[in-house]
Structures are given as structure tokens and as C-alpha cells.
C-alpha positions as CSV (number, residue, x, y, z in Angstrom):
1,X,131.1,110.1,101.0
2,X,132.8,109.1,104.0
3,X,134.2,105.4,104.1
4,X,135.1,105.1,107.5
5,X,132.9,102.9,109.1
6,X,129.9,104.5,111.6
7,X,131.2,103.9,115.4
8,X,128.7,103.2,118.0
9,X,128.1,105.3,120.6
10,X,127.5,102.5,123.1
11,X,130.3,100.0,123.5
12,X,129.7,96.9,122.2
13,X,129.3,95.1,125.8
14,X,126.3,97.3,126.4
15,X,124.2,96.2,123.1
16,X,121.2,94.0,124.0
17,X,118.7,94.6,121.8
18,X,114.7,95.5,122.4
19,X,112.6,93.6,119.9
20,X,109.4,95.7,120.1
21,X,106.1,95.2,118.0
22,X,105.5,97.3,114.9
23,X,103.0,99.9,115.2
24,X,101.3,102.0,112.4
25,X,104.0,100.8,110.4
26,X,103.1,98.0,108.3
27,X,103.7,96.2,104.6
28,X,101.2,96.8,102.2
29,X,100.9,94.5,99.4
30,X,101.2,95.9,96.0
31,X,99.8,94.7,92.7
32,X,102.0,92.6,90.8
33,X,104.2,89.1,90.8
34,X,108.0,89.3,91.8
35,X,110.8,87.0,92.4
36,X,113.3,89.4,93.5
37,X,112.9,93.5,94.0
38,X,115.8,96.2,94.0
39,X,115.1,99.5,95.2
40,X,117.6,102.7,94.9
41,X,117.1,106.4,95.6
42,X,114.3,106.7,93.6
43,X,113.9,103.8,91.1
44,X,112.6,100.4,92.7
45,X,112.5,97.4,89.9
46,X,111.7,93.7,89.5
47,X,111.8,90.4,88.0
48,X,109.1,87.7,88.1
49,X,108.9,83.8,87.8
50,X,109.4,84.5,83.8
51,X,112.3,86.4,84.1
52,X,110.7,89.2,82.6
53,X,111.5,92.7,84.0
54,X,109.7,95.6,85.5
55,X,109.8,99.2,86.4
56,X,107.6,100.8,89.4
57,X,105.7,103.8,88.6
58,X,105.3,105.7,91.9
59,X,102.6,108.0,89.8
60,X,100.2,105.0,89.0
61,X,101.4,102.9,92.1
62,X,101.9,99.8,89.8
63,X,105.3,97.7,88.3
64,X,105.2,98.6,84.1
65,X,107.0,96.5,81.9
66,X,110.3,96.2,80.2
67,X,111.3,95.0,77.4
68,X,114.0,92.1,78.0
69,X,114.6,88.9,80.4
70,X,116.9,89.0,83.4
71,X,117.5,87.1,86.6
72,X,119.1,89.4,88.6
73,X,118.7,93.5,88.7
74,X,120.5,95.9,90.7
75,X,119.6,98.9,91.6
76,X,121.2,102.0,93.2
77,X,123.7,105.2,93.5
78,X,121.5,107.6,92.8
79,X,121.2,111.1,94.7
80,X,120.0,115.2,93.4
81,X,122.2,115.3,90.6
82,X,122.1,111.6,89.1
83,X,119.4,109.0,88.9
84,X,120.1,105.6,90.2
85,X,121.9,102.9,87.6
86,X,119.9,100.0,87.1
87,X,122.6,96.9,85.7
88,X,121.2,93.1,85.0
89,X,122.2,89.7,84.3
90,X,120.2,87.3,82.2
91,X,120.1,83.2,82.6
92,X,123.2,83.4,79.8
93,X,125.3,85.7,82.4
94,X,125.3,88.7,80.4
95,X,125.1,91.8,81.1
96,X,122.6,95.2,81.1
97,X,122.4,98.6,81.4
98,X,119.3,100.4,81.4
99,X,119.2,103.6,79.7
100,X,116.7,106.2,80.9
101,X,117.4,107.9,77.4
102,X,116.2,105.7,75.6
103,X,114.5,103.7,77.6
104,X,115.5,100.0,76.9
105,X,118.2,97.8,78.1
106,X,121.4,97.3,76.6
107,X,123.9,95.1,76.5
108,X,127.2,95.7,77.8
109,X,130.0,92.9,76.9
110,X,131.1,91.0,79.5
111,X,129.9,88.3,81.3
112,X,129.0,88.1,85.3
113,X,126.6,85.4,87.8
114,X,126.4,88.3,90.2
115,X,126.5,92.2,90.5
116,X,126.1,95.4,92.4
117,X,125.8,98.7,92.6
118,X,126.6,102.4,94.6
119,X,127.2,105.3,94.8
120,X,131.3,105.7,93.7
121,X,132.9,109.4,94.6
122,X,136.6,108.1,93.7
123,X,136.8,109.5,90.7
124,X,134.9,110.8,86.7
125,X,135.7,107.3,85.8
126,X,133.6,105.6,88.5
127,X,130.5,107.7,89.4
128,X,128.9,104.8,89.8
129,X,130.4,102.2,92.1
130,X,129.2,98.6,89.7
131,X,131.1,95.4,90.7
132,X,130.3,92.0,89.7
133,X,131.5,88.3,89.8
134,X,131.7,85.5,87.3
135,X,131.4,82.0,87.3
136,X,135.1,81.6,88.0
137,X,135.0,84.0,91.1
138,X,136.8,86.6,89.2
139,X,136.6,90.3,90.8
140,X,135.3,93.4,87.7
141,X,134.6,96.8,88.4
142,X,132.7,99.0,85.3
143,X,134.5,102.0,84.4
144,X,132.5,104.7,82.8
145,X,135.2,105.9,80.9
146,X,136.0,102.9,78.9
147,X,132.7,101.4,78.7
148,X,134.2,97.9,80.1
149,X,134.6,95.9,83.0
150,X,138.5,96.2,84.5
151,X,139.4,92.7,85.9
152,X,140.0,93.5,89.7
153,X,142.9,90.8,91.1
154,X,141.1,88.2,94.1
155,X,138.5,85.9,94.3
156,X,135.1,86.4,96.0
157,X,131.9,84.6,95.9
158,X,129.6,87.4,97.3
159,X,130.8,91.2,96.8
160,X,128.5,94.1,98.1
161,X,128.8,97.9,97.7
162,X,127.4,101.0,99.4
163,X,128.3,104.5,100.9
164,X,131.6,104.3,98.5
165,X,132.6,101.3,100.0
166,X,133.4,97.5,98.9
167,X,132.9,94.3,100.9
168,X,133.5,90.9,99.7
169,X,133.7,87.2,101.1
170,X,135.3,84.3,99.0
171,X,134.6,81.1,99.0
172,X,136.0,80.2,102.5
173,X,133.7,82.4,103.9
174,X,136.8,85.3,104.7
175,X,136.2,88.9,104.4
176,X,137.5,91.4,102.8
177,X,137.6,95.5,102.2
178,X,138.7,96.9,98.7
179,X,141.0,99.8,99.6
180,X,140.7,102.4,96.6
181,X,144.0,103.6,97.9
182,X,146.1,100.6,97.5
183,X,143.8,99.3,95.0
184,X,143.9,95.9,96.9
185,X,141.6,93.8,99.0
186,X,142.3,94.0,102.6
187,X,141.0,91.0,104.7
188,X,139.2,91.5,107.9
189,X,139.5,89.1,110.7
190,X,136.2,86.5,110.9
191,X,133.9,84.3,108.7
192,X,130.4,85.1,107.1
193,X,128.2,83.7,104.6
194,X,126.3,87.0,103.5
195,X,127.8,90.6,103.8
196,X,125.7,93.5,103.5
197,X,127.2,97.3,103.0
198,X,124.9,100.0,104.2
199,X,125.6,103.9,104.5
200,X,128.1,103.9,107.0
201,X,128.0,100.4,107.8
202,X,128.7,96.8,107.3
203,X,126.7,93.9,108.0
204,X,126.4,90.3,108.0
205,X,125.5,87.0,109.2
206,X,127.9,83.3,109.7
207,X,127.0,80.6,109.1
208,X,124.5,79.6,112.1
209,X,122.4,82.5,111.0
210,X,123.6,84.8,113.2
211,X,123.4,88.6,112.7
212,X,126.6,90.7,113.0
213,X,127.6,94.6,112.6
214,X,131.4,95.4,112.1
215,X,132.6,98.3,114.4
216,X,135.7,99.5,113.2
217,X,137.7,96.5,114.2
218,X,135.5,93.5,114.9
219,X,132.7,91.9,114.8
220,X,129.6,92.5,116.7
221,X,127.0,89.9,117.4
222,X,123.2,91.1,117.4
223,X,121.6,90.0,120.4
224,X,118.0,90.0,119.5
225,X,116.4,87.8,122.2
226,X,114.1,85.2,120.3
227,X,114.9,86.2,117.1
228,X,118.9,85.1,115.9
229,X,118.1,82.9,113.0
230,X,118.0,84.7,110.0
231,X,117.5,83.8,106.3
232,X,118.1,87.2,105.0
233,X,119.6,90.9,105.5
234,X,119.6,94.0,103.7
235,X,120.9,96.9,104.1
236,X,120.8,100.8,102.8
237,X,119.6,104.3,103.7
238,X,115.9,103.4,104.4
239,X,118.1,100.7,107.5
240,X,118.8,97.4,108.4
241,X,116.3,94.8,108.2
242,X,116.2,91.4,108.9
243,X,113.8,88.5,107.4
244,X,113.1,85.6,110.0
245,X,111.7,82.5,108.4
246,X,111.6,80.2,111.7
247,X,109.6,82.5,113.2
248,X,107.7,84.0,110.3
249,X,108.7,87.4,110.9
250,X,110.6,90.5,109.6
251,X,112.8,93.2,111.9
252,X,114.3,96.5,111.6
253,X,117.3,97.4,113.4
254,X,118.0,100.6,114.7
255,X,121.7,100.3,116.7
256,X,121.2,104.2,117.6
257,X,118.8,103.0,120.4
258,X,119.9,99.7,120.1
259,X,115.7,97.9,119.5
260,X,114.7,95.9,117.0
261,X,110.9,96.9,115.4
262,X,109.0,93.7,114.9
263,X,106.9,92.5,112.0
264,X,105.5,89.4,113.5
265,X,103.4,87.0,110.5
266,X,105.4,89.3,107.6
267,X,106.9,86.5,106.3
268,X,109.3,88.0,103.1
269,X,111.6,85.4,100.9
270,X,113.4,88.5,100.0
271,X,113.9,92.0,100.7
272,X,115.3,95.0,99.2
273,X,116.1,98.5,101.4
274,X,116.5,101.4,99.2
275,X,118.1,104.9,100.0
276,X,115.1,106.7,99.6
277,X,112.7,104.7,97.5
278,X,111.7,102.5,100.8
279,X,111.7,99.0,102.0
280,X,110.7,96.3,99.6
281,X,110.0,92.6,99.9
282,X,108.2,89.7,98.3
283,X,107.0,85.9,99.5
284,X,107.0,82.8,98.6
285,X,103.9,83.8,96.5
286,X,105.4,86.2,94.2
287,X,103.3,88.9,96.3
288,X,105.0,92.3,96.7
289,X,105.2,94.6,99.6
290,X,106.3,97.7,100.5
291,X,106.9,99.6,103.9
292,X,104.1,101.9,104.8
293,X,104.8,104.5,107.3
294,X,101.6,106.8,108.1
């Protein structure tokens, strides 16, 4: 995949985004109780208040379960010839791999508080791009070949991956770029508290809340009229969404005709946009919802 970053075609000056209602499109609650969802290509899992872990089956429209406690999955980097990886951490930071073989989670040594994963075209060794943190803000990258994580040099308190690419911010709230090349972190001018790496973009928000999109050398704000405070983004090939929990609402960005689509009273405590398997949330509740497009 291409990592160069997605360019605009308007200039930055001329962004002022058109928050419109939703219209057939809606979220439909699903049966089941969820802390956090992950959606991929084609897999879409979840944890619940007990930490215990389940799989969606698009066939029976309902979350099975499987075997083993986690509270954190990651899902992702799947496309026609692979499936996506699913990875885990459990309340001890260790960590998972689910195999599809076998159909159980394993444990891989190591230990991580936070992890990710993409699509990786850099080499055999990495067809997967999985990067994770530990309690010490230490950088690890799985390589398939070895079966381990490889210690990556820098300190981050938040990394992200997708379309090949790999974001981070450290505990100062600076960015930075992992450049496969050099094998080094490259930082990029500004400060964020969340960063979000989609196909061919990178997002994020500071730390007012604010909702920003890099563009190949800076920062853009998002100027959604009524609507700059937000508690959540995330980011993949099913777009850009927003969760607003001032105003009790959810948006979609679309910076190709530069609107925002409005889901006024969807209020999500988390949400999860795959590359393929669809958008994903759930509230305070535990309820789950997915994106319903007629």
C-alpha cells in the first residue's frame, strides 16, 4: 500500500464543514453486552464487563463466545488473500493470538498495556503490521518470522497503525511517524492526545477536544460548526467518525465533499470502524450497534 499521506483536493483555507442529518442510515442495536468492539475486514470481536471475549457471526447475526479473558482486542489487516489477525491483552498484560486453525487463543510471550494492528506490506516477516506498548512506554513490533516481539527504540504512550503506516504520541503529547526506511521515529510538528491512522490518512484530536486531519505537512483543524468537542475518533476503510458526548451525538466525516453526516441522540462510549466489516459502537449500557445502510 501506499504510505504517502491522501492530499486534499481543496486547500485547507476552503474546509468548512456541512454537518447534515443522517438519513436512511442509522445504528441498529444488536443482541449482546460489550465494553469495547474491534472490527477488521471481515472479523468484528468483543469484550464485555467480565472480560470475557466474543466473536460475531455474520451468519446467525449474534456475538459467540470464546474461550479466554481479555481487556483489550485488536482487530485488523485482513484483505482476499489473508483473514484479519485478532491480538489481545488480559488484566496481567499478556498477550494473545487467536488462531483461526484451531480456534482458541494463545499466548504469545511478552508483555504489553496496549496494542494494534494492520495491514504490513514491508516485508515476509511483517505481513501483519502488530505494534504494542508496555507499562514502561517501550515501543515492540511482532515479527512473524521469529515468533517474538522486536523492542523498537522510543517512547510512546498511544501508537496506531493502518494503510502500512505507524503513528505514535509519547507522553508529552508529540507526534511521531515510524519510517520503515530509516527504521526510526520521525517527529511531526504539533501536540495531540489521541491519533488515529486510517487508509491514507491520519487523524487526531489535542487536548481541548478538537478534531484534526494531517495533510502532508500540517495540521488541519475540523471545523464542524456546533460540534468540536469530541470524546472519541476512529478511523479505517468503512471512514472517519466521530463520537460527541456533550451533544449526545455521533458524525461521519467525509473530507471529499468536505460534510459531516449527523447521528443526533446516538450516543456511543466507543466506536470501532472496520475496512469492510462496518462501523461499530457500544454505550454506556454495554448495548451494541452497528451501521445500517439500506
Amino acid at each position: 500500500m501506499n504510505r504517502r499521506i491522501l492530499l486534499l483536493a481543496a486547500s485547507a483555507s476552503c474546509w468548512a464543514t456541512v454537518v447534515v442529518p443522517a438519513s436512511a442510515q442509522h445504528f441498529e442495536q444488536i443482541p449482546g453486552s460489550l465494553t469495547q468492539v474491534a472490527a477488521g475486514r471481515a472479523e468484528v470481536w468483543g469484550i464485555n464487563a467480565s472480560q470475557q471475549v466474543y466473536r460475531f457471526n455474520a451468519t446467525s447475526a449474534e456475538f459467540l463466545r470464546v474461550a479466554g479473558k481479555l481487556t483489550q482486542v485488536a482487530v485488523g489487516g485482513g484483505s482476499l488473500l489473508q483473514t484479519d489477525a485478532v491480538w489481545g491483552l488480559n488484566a496481567g498484560s499478556e498477550i494473545f493470538q487467536y488462531n483461526f486453525t484451531t480456534k482458541a487463543l494463545v499466548q504469545v510471550t511478552g508483555e504489553l498495556t496496549q496494542i494494534t494492528v494492520g495491514d504490513g506490506d514491508t516485508d515476509n516477516c511483517h505481513p501483519y503490521e502488530v505494534w504494542g506498548l508496555n507499562v514502561d512506554e517501550q515501543i515492540f513490533r511482532y515479527n512473524y518470522c521469529t515468533l517474538v516481539f522486536d523492542n523498537i527504540p522510543g517512547f510512546l504512550t498511544q501508537v496506531s497503525t493502518g494503510g502500512g503506516d505507524v503513528w505514535g504520541i509519547n507522553v508529552n503529547g508529540q507526534i511521531f511517524q515510524y519510517n520503515f526506511l530509516t527504521q526510526k521515529w520521525v517527529e511531526i510538528a504539533g501536540t495531540l492526545k489521541q491519533i488515529a491512522v486510517g487508509v491514507n490518512d491520519v487523524w487526531g484530536l489535542d487536548s481541548s477536544d478538537n478534531l484534526y486531519r494531517y495533510e502532508g505537512s500540517s495540521w488541519v483543524q475540523m471545523n464542524t460548526p456546533g460540534y468540536t468537542a469530541y470524546s472519541q475518533i476512529a478511523v479505517g476503510g468503512n471512514g472517519v467518525w466521530g463520537s460527541n458526548s456533550l451533544t449526545h451525538s455521533v458524525v461521519r466525516f467525509d473530507p471529499n465533499v468536505e460534510i459531516g453526516v449527523l447521528f443526533q441522540g446516538t450516543i456511543l462510549t466507543q466506536l470501532a470502524s472496520g475496512y469492510g466489516a462496518g462501523v461499530w459502537g457500544v454505550n454506556s449500557a454495554g448495548q451494541v450497534f452497528s451501521l445500517v445502510r439500506p
